[in-house]
C-alpha positions as CSV (number, residue, x, y, z in Angstrom):
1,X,224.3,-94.5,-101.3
2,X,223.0,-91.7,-103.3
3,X,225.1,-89.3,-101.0
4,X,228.4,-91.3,-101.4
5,X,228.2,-90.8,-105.3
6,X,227.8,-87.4,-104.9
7,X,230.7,-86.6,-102.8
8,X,232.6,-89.1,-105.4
9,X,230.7,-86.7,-107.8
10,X,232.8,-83.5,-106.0
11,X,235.9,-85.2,-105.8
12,X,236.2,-85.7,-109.1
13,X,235.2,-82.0,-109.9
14,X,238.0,-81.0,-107.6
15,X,240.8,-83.4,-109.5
16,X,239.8,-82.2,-112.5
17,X,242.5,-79.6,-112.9
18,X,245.0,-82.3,-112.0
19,X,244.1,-84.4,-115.2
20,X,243.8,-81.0,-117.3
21,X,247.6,-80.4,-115.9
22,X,248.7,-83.9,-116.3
23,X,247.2,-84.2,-120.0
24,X,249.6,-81.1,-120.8
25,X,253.0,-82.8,-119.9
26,X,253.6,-84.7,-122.9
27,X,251.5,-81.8,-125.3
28,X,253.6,-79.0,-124.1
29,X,257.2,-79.4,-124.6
30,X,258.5,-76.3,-123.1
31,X,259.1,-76.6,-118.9
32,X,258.4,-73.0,-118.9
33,X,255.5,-72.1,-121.1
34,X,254.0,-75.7,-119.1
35,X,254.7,-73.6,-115.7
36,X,252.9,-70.9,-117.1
37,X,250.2,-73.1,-118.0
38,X,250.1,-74.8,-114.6
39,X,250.2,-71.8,-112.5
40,X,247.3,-70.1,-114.3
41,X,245.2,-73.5,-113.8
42,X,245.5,-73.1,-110.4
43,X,244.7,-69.7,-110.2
44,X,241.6,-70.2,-112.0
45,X,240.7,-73.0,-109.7
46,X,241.2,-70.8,-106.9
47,X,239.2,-68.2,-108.6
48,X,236.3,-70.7,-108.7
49,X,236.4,-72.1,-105.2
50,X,238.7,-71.3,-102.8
51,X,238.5,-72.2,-99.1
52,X,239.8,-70.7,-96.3
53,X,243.9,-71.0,-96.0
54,X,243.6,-73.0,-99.0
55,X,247.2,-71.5,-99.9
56,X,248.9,-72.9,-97.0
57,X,248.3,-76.6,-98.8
58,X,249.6,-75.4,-101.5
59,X,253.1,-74.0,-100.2
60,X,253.4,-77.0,-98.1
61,X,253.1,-79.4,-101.2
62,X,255.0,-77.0,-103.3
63,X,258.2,-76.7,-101.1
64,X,257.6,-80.1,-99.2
65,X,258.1,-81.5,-102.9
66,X,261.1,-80.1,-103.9
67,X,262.0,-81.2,-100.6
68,X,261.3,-84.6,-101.5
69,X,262.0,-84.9,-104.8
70,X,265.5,-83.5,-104.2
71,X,266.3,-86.2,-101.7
72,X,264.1,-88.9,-104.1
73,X,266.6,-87.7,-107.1
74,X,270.0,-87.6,-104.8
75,X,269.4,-91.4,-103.9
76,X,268.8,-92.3,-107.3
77,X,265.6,-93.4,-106.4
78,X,264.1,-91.0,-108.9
79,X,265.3,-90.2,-112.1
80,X,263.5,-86.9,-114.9
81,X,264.3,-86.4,-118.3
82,X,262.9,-82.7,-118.1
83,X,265.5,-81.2,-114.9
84,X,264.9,-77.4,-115.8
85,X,264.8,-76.4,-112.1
86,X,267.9,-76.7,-110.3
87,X,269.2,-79.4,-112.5
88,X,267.2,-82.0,-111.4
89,X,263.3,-81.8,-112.1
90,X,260.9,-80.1,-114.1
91,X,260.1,-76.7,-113.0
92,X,256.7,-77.3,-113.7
93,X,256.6,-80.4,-110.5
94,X,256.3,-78.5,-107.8
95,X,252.9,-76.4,-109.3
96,X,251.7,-79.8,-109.6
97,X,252.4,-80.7,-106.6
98,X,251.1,-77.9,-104.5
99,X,247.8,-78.2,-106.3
100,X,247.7,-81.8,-105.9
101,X,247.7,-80.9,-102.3
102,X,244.9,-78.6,-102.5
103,X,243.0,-81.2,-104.1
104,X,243.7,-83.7,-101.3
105,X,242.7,-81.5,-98.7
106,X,239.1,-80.5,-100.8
107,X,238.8,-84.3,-101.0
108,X,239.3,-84.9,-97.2
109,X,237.1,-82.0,-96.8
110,X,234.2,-83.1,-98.7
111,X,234.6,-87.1,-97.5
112,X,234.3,-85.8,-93.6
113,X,231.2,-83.8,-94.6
């Protein structure tokens, strides 16, 4: 039991620069500066602990997203107030998503352990 808490314990380490990006939305008004913001969280995540081919996660949530998002936002199924990249979204949601990518593969990672 003691081991499942620490993996819980890990996990929670790893999503921590998810909540420090998700606090920022509604502090940081500017999509771009908030990009800015995002991308240098993730780079300092990676900095800390990066694992091997790590980036590949993060390309396929950041362009599987817009992917997804674009076709979420065509059907209507999805509406933002914040559309700074192509018209439609935040430019910041695809940073987010890439890391939160990262984050689910660390989790995976650390739960087959």
């Amino acid at each position: 039991m003691k081991y499942f808490y620490l993996k819980l314990k890990l996990i929670f380490i790893n999503f921590i620069p998810i909540l420090l990006m998700i606090g920022l939305i509604p502090v940081i008004k500017n999509d771009y500066i908030l990009t800015l913001f995002y991308v240098f969280i993730s780079v300092v995540a990676f900095a800390l602990k990066y694992e091997k081919r790590e980036y590949l996660f993060y390309l396929f949530g950041f362009f599987g997203m817009i992917a997804s998002e674009y076709l979420f936002i065509s059907t209507g199924v999805e509406t933002f107030n914040r559309n700074s990249l192509f018209g439609l979204m935040p430019i910041w949601l695809p940073f987010l998503w890439g890391y939160s990518f990262v984050v689910m593969k660390k989790a995976v990672s650390i739960l087959e352990k």
